[in-house]
Backbone as a printed PyTorch tensor [residue, N CA C, xyz], in Angstrom:
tensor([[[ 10.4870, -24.3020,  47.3210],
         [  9.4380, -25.1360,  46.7110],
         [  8.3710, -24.2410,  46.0700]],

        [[  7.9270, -23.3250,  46.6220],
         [  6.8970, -22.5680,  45.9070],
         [  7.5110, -21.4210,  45.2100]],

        [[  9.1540, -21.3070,  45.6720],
         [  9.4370, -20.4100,  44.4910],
         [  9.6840, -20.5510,  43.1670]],

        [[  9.7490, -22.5730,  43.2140],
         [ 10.1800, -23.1830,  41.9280],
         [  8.8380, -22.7750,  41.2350]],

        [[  7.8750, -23.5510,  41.9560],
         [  6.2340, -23.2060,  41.1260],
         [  6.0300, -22.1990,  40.6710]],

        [[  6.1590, -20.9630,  41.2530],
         [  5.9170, -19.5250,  40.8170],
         [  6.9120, -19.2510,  39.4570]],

        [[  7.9080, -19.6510,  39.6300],
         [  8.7450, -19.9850,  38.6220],
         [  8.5410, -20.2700,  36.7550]],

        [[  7.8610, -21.7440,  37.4940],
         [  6.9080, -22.8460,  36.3200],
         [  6.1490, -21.5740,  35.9290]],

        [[  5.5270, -21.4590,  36.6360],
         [  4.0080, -20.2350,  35.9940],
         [  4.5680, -19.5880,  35.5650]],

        [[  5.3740, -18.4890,  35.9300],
         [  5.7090, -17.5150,  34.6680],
         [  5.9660, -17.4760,  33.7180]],

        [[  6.9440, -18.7450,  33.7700],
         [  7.5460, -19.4400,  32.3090],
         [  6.3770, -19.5020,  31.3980]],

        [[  5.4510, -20.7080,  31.9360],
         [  4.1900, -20.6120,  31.1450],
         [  3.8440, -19.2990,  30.7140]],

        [[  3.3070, -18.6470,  31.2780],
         [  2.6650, -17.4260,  31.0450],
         [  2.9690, -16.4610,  30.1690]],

        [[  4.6990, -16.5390,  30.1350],
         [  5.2310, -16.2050,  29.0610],
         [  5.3010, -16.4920,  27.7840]],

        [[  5.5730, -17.8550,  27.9080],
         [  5.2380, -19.4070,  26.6890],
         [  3.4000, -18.7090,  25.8420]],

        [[  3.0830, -18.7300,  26.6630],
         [  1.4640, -18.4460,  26.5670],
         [  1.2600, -17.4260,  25.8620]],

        [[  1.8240, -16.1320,  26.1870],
         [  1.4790, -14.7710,  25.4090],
         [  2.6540, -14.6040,  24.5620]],

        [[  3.7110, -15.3670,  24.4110],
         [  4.3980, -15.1670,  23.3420],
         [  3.5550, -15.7750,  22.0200]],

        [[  2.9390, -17.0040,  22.4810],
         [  2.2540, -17.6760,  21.0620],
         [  1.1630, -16.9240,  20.6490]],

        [[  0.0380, -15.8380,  22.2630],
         [ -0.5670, -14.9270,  21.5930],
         [ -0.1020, -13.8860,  20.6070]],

        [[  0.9990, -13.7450,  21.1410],
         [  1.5940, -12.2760,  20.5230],
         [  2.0260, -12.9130,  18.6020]],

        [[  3.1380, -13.7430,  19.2670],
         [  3.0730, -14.3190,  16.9900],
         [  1.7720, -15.1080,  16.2400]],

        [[  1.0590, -15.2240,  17.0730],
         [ -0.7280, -15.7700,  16.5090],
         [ -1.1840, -14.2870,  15.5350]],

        [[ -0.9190, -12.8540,  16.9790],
         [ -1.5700, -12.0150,  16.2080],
         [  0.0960, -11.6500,  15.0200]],

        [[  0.6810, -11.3720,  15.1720],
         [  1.6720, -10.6800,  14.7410],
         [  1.5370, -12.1630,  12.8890]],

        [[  1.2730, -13.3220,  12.8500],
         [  1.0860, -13.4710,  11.4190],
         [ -0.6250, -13.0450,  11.3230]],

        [[ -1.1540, -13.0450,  11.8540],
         [ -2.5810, -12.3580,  11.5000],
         [ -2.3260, -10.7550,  10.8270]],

        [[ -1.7840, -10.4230,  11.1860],
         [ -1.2660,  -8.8450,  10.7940],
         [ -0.4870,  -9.0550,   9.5680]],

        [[  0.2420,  -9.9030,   9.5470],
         [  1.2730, -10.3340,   8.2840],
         [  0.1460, -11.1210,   7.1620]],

        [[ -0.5040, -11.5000,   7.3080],
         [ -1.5380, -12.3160,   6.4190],
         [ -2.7250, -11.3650,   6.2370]],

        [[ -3.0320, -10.0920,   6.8480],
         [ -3.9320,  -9.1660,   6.4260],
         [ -2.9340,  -8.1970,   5.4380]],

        [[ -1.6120,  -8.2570,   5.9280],
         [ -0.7080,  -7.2870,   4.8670],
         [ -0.5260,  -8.0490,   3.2870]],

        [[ -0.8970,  -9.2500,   2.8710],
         [ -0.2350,  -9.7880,   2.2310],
         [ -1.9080, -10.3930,   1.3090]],

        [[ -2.6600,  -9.7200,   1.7660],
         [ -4.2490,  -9.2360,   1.2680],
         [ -4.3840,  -8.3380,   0.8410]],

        [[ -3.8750,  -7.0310,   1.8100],
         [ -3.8120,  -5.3920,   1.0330],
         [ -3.3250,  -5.5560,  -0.0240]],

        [[ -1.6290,  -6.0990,   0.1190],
         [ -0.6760,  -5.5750,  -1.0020],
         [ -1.2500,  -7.0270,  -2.3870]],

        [[ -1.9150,  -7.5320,  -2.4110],
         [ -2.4620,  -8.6310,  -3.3730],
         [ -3.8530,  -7.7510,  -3.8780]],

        [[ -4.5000,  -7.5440,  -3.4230],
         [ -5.7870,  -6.3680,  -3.6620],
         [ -5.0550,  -5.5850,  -4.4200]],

        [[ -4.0310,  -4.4930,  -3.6110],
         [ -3.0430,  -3.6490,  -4.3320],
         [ -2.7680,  -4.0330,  -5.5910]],

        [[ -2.3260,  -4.9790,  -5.6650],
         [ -1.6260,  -5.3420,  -6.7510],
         [ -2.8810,  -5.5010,  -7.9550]],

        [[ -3.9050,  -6.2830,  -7.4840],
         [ -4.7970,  -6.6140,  -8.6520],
         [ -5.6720,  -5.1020,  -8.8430]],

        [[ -5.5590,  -4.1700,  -7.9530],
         [ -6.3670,  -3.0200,  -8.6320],
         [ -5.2160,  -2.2140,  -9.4750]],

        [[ -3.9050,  -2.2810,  -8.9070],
         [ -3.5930,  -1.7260, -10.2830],
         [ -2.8040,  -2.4870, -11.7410]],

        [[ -2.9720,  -3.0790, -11.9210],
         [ -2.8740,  -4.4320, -13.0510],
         [ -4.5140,  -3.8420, -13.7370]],

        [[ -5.6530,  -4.0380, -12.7500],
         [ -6.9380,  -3.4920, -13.7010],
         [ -7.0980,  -1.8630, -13.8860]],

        [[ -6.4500,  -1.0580, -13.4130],
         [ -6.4120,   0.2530, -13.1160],
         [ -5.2640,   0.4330, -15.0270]],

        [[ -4.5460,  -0.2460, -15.0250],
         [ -3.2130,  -0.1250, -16.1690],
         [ -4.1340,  -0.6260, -17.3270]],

        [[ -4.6240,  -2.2170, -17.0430],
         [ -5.6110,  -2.4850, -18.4070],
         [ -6.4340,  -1.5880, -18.6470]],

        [[ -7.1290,  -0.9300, -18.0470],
         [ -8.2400,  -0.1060, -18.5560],
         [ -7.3770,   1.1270, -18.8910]],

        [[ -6.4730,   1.0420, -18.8130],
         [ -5.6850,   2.6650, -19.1960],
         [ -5.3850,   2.4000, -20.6760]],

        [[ -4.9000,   1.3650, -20.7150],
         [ -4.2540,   0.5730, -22.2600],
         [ -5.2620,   0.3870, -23.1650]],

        [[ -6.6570,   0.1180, -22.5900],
         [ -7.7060,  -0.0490, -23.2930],
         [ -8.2200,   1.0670, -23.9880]],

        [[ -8.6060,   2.4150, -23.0330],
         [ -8.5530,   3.4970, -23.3540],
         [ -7.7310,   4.0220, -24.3200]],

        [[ -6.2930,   4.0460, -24.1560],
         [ -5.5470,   4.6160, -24.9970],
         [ -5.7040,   4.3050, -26.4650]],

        [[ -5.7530,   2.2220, -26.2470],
         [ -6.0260,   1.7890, -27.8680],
         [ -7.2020,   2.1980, -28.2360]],

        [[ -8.6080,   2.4370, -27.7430],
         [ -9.3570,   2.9070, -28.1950],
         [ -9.6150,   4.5590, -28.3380]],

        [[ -8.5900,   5.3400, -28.1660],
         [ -8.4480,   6.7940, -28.5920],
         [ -7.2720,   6.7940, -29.9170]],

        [[ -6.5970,   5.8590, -30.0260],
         [ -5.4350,   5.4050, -31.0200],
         [ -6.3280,   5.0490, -32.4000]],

        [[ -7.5210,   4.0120, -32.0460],
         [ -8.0620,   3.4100, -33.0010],
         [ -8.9990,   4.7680, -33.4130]],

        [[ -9.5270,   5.4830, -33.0540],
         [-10.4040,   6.4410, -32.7370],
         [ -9.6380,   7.4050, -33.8990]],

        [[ -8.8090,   7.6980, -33.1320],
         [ -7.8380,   9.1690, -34.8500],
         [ -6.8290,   8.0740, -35.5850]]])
């Protein structure tokens, strides 16, 4: 009887920190998917301003 209970609880407990553990584990996936979007938009503006430059050293000679 109380080994069933002890049982129940662990289960829980497990149940419990598994949902902590993939709570953090997409928190980590949704901060990666911020970097690589940042990433992405600094170099998209990092390339325009390169293109800009260039046409204006093109227009220049």
């Amino acid at each position: 009887m109380r080994h069933a209970g002890h049982r129940r609880r662990t289960r829980q407990a497990l149940s419990t920190d598994f949902a902590s553990r993939r709570r953090r584990a997409s928190r980590t996936s949704h901060d990666l998917v911020m970097l690589t979007h940042a990433a992405v938009v600094a170099l998209q503006l990092s390339v325009d301003s390169v293109f800009q430059l260039r046409r204006a050293l093109f227009s220049r000679s």
